[in-house]
FINU-779947 format. One record per residue (C-alpha): residue in three letters; x, y, z; chain; residue number from 0. Coordinates in Angstrom, 1 decimal. Layout:
N
> Ala:X:Y:Z:A:NUM
...
% end
This chain:
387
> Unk:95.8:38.3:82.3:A:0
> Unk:94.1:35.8:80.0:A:1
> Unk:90.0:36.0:79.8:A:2
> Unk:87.3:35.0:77.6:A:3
> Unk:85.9:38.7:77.7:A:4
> Unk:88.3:41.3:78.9:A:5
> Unk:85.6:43.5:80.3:A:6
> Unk:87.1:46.4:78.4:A:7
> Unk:90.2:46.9:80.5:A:8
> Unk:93.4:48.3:78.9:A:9
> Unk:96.9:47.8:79.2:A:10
> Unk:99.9:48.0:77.9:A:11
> Unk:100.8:45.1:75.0:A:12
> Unk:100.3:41.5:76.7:A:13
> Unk:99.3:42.9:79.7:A:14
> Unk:95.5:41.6:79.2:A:15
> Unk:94.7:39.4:76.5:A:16
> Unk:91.7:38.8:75.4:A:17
> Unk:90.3:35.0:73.6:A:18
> Unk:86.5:35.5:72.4:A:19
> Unk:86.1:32.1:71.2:A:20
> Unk:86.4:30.6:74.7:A:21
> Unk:83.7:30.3:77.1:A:22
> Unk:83.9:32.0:80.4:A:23
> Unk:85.6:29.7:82.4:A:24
> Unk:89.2:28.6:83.3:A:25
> Unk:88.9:25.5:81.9:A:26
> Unk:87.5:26.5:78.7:A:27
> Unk:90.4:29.0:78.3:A:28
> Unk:93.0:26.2:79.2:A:29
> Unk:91.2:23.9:76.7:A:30
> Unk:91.2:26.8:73.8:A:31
> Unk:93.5:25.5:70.7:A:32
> Unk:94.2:29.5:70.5:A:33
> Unk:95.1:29.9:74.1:A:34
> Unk:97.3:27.2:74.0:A:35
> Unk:99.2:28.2:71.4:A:36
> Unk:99.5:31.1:73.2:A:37
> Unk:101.1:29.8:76.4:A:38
> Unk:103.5:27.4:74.9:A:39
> Unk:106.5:27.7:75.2:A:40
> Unk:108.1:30.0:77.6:A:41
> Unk:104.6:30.5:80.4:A:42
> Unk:106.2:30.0:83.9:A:43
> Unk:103.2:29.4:85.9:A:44
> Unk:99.5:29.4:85.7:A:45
> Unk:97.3:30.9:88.3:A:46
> Unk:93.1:30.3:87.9:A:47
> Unk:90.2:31.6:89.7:A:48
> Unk:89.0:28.1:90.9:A:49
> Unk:91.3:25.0:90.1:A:50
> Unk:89.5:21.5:88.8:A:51
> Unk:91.1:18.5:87.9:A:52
> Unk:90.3:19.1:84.6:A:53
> Unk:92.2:22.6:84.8:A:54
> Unk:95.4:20.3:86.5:A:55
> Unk:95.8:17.9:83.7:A:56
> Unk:95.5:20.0:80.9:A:57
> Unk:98.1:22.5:83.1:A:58
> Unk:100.0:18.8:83.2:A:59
> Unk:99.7:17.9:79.5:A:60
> Unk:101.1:21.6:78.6:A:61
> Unk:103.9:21.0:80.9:A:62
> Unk:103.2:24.1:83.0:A:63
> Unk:103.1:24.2:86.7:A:64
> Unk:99.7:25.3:88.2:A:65
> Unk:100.1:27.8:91.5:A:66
> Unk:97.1:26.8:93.0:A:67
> Unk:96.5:24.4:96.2:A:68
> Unk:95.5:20.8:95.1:A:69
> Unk:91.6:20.9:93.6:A:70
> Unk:90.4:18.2:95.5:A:71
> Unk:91.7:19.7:98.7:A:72
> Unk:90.1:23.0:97.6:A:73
> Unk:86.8:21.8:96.6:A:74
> Unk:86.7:19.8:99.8:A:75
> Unk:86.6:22.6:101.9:A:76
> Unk:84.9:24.7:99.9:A:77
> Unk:82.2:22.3:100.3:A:78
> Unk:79.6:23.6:102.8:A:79
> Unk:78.1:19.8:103.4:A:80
> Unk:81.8:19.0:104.3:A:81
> Unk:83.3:22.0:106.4:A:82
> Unk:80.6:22.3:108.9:A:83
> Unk:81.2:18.9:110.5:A:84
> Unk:85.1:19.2:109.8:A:85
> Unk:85.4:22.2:111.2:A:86
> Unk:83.1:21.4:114.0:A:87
> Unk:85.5:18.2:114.8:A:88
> Unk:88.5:20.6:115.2:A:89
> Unk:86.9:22.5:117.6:A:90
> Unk:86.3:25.8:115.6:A:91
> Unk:83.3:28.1:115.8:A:92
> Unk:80.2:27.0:113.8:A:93
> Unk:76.7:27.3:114.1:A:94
> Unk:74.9:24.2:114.8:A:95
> Unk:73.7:22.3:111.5:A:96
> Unk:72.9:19.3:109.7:A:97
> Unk:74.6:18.2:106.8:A:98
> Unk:73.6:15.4:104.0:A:99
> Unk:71.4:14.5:100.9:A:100
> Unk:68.7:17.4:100.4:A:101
> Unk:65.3:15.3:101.1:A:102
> Unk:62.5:14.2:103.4:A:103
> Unk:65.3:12.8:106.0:A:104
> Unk:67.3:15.8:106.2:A:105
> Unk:64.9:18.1:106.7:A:106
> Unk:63.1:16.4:109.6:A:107
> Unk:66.9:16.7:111.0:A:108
> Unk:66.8:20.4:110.4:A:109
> Unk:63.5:21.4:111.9:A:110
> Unk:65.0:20.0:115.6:A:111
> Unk:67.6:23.2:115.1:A:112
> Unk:64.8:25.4:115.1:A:113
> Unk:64.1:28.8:112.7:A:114
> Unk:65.0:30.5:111.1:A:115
> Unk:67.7:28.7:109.8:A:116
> Unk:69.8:28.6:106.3:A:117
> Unk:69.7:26.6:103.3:A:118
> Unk:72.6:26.1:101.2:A:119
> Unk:74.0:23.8:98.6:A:120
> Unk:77.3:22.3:99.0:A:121
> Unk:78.7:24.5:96.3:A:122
> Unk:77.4:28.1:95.3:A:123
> Unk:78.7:31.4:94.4:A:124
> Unk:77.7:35.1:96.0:A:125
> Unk:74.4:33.3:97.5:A:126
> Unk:73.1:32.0:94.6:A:127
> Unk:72.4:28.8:96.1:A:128
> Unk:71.9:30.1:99.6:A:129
> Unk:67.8:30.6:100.9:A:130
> Unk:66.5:31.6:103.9:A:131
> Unk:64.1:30.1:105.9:A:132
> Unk:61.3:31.1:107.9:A:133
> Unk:58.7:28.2:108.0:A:134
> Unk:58.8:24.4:108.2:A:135
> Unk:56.7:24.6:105.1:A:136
> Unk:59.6:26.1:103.0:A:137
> Unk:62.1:24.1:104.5:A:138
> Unk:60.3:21.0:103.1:A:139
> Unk:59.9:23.0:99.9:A:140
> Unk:63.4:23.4:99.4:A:141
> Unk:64.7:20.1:100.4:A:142
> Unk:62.1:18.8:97.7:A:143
> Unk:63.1:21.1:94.8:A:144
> Unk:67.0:19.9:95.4:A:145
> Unk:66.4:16.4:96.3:A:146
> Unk:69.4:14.3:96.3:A:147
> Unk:71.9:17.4:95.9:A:148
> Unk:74.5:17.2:98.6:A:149
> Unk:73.4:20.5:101.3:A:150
> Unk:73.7:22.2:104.2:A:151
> Unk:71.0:23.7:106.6:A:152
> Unk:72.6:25.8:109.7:A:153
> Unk:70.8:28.1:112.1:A:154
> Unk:70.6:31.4:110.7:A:155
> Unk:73.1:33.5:113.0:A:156
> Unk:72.0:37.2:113.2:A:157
> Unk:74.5:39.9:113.2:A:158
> Unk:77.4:41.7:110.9:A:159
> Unk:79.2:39.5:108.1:A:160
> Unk:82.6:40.0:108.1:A:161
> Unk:85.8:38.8:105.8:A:162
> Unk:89.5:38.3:106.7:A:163
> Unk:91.5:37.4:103.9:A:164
> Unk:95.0:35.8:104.3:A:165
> Unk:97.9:33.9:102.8:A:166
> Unk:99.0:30.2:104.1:A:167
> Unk:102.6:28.9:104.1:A:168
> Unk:104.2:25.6:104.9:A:169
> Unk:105.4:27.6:108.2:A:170
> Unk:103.5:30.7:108.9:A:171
> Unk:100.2:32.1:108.1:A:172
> Unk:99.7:36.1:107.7:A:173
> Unk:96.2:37.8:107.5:A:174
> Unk:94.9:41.2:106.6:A:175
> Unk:92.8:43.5:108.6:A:176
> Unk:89.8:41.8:108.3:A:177
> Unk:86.4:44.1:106.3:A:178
> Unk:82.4:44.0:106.4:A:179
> Unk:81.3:41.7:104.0:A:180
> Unk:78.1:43.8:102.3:A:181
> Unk:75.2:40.6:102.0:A:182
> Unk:71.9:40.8:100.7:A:183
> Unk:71.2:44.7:100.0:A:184
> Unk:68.2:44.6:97.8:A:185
> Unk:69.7:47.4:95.2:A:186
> Unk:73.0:45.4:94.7:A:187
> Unk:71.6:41.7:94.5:A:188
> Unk:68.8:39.6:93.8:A:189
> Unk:69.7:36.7:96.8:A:190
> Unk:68.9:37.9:99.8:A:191
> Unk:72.0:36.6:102.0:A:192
> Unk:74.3:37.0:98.7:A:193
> Unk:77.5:38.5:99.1:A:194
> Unk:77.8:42.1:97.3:A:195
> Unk:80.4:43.9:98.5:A:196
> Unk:83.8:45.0:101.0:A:197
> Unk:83.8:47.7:103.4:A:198
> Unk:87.4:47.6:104.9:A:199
> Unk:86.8:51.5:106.1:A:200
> Unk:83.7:50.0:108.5:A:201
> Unk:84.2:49.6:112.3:A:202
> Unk:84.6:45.7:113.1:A:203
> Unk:82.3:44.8:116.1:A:204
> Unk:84.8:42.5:118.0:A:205
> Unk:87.9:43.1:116.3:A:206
> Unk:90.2:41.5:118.4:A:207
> Unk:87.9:38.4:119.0:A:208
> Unk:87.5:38.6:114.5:A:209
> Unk:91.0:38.4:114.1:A:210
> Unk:92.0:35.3:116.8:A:211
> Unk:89.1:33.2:115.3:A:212
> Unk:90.3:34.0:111.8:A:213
> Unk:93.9:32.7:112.6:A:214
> Unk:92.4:29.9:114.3:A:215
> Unk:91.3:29.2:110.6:A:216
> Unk:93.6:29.7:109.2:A:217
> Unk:96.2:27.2:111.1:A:218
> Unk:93.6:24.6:110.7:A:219
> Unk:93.4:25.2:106.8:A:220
> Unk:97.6:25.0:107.0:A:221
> Unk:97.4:21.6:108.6:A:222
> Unk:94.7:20.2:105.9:A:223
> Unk:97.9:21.1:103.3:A:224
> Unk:96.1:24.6:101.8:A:225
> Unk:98.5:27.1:100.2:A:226
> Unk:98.4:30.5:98.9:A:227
> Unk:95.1:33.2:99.3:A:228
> Unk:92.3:32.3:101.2:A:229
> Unk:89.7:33.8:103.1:A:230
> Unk:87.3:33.3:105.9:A:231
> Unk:83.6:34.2:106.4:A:232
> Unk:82.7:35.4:109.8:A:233
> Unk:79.7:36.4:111.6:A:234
> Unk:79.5:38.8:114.5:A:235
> Unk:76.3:38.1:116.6:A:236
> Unk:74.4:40.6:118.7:A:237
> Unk:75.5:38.3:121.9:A:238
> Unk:79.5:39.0:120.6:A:239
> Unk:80.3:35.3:119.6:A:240
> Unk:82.2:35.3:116.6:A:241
> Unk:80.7:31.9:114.2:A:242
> Unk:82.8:30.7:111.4:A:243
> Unk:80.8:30.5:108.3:A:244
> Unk:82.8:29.3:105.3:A:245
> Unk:86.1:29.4:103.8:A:246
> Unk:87.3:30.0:100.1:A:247
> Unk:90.4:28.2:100.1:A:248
> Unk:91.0:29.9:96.9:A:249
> Unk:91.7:33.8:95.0:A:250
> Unk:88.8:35.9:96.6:A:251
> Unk:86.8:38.6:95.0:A:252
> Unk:88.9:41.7:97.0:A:253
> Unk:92.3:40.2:95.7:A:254
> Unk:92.4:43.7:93.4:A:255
> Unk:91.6:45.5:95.7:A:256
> Unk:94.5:44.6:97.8:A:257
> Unk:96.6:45.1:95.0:A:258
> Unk:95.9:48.6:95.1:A:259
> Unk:96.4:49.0:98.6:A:260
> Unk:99.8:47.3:98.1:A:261
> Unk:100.7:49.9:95.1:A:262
> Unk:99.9:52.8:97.3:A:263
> Unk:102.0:51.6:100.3:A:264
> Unk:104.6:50.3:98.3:A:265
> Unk:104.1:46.8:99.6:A:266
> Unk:104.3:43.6:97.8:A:267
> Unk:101.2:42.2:96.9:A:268
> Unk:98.7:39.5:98.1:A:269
> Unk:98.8:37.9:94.8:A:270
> Unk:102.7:37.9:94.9:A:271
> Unk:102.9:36.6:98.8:A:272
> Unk:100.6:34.4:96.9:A:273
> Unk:103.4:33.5:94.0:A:274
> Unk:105.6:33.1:96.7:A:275
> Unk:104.0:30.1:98.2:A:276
> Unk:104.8:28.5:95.2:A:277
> Unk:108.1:29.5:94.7:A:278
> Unk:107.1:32.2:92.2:A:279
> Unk:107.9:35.3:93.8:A:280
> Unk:110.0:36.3:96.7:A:281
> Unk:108.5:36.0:100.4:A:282
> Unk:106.9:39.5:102.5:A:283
> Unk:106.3:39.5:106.0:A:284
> Unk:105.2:43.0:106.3:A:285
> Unk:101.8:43.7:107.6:A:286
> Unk:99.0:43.2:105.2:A:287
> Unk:96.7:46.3:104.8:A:288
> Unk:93.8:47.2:102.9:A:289
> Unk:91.8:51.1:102.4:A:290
> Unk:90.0:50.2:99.1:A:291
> Unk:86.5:49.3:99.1:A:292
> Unk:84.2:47.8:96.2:A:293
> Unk:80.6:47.5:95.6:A:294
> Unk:79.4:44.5:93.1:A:295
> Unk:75.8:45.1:90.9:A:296
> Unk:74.3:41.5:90.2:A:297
> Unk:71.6:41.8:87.3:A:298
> Unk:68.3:41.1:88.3:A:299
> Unk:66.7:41.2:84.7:A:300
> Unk:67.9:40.3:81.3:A:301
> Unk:69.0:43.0:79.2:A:302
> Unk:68.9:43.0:75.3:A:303
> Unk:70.2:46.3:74.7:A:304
> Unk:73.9:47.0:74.8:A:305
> Unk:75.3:48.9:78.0:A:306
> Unk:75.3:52.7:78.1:A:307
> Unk:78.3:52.9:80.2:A:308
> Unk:81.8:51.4:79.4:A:309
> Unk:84.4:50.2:81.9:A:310
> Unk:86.4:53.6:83.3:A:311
> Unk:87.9:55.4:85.9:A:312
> Unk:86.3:58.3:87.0:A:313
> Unk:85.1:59.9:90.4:A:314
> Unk:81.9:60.3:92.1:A:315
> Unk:80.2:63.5:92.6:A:316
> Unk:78.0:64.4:96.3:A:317
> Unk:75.0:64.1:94.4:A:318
> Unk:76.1:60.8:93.2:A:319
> Unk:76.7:61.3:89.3:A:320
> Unk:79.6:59.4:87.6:A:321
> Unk:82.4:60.9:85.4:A:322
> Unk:84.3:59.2:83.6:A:323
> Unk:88.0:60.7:83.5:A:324
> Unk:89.6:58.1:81.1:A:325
> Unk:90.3:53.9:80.4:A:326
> Unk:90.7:51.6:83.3:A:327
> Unk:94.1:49.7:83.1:A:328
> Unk:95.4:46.6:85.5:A:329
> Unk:96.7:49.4:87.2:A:330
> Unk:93.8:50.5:88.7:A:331
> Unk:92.2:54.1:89.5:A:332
> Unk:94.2:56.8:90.7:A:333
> Unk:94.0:58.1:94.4:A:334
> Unk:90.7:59.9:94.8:A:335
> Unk:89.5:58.0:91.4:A:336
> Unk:86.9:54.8:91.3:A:337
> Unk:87.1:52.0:89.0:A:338
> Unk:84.0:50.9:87.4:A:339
> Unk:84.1:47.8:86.0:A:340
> Unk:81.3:46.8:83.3:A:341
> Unk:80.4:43.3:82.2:A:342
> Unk:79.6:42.2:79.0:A:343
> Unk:76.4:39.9:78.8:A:344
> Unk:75.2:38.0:81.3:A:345
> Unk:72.0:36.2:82.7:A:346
> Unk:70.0:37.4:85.9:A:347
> Unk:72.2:36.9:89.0:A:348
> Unk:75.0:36.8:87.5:A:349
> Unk:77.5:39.5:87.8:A:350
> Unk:76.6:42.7:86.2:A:351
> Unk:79.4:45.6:87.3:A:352
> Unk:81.8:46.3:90.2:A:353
> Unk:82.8:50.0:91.8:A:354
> Unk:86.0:50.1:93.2:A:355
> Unk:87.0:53.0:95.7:A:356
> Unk:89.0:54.5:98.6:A:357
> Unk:86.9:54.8:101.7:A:358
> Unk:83.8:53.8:103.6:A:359
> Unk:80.7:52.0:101.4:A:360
> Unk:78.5:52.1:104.4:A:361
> Unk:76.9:55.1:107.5:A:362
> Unk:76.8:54.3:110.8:A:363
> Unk:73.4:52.6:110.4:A:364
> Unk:74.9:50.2:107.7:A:365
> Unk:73.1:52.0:104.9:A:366
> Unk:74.9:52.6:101.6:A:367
> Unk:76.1:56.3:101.6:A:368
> Unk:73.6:58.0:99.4:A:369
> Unk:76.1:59.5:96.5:A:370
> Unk:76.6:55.5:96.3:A:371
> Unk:72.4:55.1:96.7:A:372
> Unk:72.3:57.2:93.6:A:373
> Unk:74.8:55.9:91.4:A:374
> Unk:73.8:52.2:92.5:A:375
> Unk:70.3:53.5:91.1:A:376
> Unk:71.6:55.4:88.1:A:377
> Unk:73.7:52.3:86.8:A:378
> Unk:71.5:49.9:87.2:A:379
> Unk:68.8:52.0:85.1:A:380
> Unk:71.3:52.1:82.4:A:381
> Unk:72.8:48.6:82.2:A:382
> Unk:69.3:47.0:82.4:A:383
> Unk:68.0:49.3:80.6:A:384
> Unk:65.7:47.2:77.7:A:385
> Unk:65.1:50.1:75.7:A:386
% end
């Protein structure tokens, strides 16, 4: 693993490798003089986070191949302003919405769909660029403030967020079981439909309708020519109609978590059925299953003082307190362990820590459990903290 800031993980020699003087970003690493030196000769593949065509040609110049799907295929879909109608036209599930130029134009367009309805950019990350709205008046407000900036505005679809993640071949396309996508809980993020979180030990409303939309999906993300990891953002509504929200045609936030899953059950991995796809790695058809959960802190305030806590494996008392039991490696925590995974610095709403752990996040009523309540609270005290 090669990173601008390696978050304080160990592992054994090479196993994580650390270059300061890059920013964090793939294509700053892939543009570093020291990382280059570093993976030639002898690197057999590259695999990034998000591909650009930047990231392609300097993988070109350096005469190493890239296992990643084709950026300009990727960013395509990724593209909210461009998925809704595509998807739409091949006859998949998506709420009604209008896509375009943020402005005047566009949001008389939107205000036939009716509130409440959702705002997005065409690109964004864990709802950064994602708003709700409530009132013509915002709606205006909003089309004003990003005027010109490509955007989509969709009626907002009450009901439970889920995920189903999955790997795409020339011939067949496997999926996992699919998890509840945690969005806008106040203690874990500042953007109020932002995505904070999997639950893969909470029931699925709908299961069996979840898992035929998702392969729908997925075929349909086959034929555009996608490869590798992807996933697919679902909603549940109260009515049981299952909408299609987005796709990452991309690596996806629970990818470690499914590593551990595969560790414990002695499974390949979804990063090597992802290899595989690009001839990296030998192909697994087993069945795909996931019993780790993680909860992700964004900051909300800026911090000048350094954390308190330190990336670690420890475990979780009833009353919520943390001990740390030793170092986190790439290998992960230990069964009954959780991985807590510290940032370094970062701005408001950017990414702040991570909890990785066995078993449920949420109660019946959807709440975090309150051990997690506490320690939510607890870290986010310290790591704030401008003392």
């Amino acid at each position: 693993m090669l990173c601008a800031d390696d978050c304080s993980l160990q592992g054994n020699p090479g196993q994580v490798r650390a270059f300061p003087t890059a920013e964090r970003s793939s294509r700053s690493l892939i543009a570093n003089p020291e990382v280059r030196r570093y993976l030639v000769p002898g690197t057999r593949a590259l695999v990034v986070w998000k591909s650009s065509v930047t990231i392609e040609r300097a993988a070109l110049e350096l005469g190493i191949p890239l296992a990643n799907s084709s950026a300009s295929l990727s960013r395509r879909l990724e593209n909210k302003a461009f998925f809704t109608p595509a998807a739409g036209a091949a006859g998949l599930p998506v709420p009604r919405a209008v896509t375009g130029a943020a402005g005047p134009q566009l949001a008389s367009l939107a205000e036939r769909l009716g509130l409440p309805l959702v705002f997005q950019l065409a690109h964004g990350f864990s709802g950064a660029q994602t708003h709700e709205v409530h009132s013509v008046e915002r709606l205006r407000e909003l089309n004003g403030r990003f005027l010109g900036h490509p955007a989509r505005i969709a009626q907002r679809v009450p009901g439970t967020a889920v995920t189903v993640t999955g790997v795409l071949r020339e011939d067949s396309v496997i999926y996992g079981p699919p998890c509840v996508q945690l969005t806008g809980i106040p203690s874990l993020t500042p953007h109020p439909l932002g995505s904070c979180g999997n639950d893969f030990a909470a029931k699925i409303p709908h299961s069996e309708l979840v898992e035929a939309t998702a392969g729908r999906v997925g075929e349909w993300l086959q034929r555009q020519g996608l490869r590798g990891i992807f996933g697919v953002d679902l909603v549940i509504s109260d009515e049981g109609d299952c909408w299609c929200i987005e796709v990452n045609p991309r690596l996806v936030a629970s990818v470690p978590l499914w590593s551990l899953a595969a560790r414990d059950l002695g499974h390949s991995s979804l990063l090597q059925r992802h290899l595989a796809c690009f001839g990296l790695a030998d192909w697994d058809s087993s069945p795909l299953g996931c019993h780790w959960s993680q909860l992700i802190l964004y900051r909300k305030v800026a911090a000048n003082s350094p954390a308190l806590r330190a990336t670690s494996r420890g475990e979780v008392a009833s009353d919520g307190t943390y001990h740390a039991v030793g170092p986190l490696s790439l290998d992960g925590p230990g069964a009954g362990q959780v991985g807590l995974v510290v940032k370094g610095s970062t701005g408001p709403g950017s990414e702040l820590a991570r909890l990785v752990t066995e078993g449920p996040l949420l109660d019946q009523e959807g709440e975090l459990l309150p051990p997690l309540r506490t320690l939510v609270e607890r870290l986010r005290a310290e790591l704030e903290s401008e003392s």
